[in-house]
C-alpha positions as CSV (number, residue, x, y, z in Angstrom):
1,X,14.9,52.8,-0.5
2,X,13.2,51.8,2.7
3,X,12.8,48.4,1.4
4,X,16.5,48.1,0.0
5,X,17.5,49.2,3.2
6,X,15.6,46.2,5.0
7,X,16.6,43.2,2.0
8,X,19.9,44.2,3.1
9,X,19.8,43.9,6.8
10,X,18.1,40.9,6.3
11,X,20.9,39.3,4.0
12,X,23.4,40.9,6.5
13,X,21.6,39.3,9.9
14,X,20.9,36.1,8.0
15,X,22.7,33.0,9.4
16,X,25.4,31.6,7.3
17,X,29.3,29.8,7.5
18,X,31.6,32.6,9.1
19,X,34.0,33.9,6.5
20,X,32.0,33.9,3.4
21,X,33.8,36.3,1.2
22,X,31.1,36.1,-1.5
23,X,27.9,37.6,0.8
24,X,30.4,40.2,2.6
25,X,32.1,41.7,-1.0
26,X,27.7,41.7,-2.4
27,X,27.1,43.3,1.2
28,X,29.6,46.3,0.6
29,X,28.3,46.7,-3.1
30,X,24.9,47.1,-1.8
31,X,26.1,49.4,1.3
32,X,28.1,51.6,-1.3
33,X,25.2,51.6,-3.2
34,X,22.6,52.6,-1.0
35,X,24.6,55.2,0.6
36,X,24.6,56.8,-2.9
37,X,21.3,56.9,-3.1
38,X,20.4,58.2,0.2
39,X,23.4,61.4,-0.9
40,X,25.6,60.6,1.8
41,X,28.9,61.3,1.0
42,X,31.0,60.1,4.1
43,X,29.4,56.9,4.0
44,X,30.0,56.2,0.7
45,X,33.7,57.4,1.0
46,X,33.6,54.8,4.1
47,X,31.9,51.5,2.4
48,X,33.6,51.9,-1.5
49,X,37.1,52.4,0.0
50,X,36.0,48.7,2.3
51,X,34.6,47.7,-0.8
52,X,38.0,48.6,-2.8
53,X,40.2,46.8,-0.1
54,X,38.4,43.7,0.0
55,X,37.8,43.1,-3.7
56,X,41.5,43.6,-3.8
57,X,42.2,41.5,-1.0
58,X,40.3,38.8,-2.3
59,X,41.0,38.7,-6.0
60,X,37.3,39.5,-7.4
61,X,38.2,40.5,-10.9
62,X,35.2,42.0,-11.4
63,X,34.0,43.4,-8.2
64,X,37.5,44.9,-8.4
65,X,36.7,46.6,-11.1
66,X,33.1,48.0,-10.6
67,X,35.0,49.6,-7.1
68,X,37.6,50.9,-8.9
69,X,34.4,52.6,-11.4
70,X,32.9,54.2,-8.4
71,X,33.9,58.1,-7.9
């Protein structure tokens, strides 16, 4: 997990054009994901309900979908 944890701070910290909707929805996914793994509940609750709103928010068929999977 320790290097899950890292791929995503590096993705997150990597330069890139402000606003890109694409890396920040894969960013939450990942988040959500991770915090599952790691067992901890609030931050779960906190990054699949961001996840939800932005999916939403941007259209994402399918990323709305996989957030609306996740308990």
């Amino acid at each position: 997990m320790a290097e899950a944890e890292a791929a995503i701070e590096r993705l997150a910290a990597a330069r890139t054009e402000e606003g890109l909707a694409i890396r920040e929805i894969w960013l939450l996914r990942l988040r959500v994901l991770l915090a599952r793994a790691h067992g901890d509940a609030a931050a779960y609750a906190h990054f699949r309900d961001r996840y939800r709103a932005v999916a939403t928010s941007l259209g994402f068929e399918g990323h709305i979908r996989w957030a609306e999977a996740m308990p």
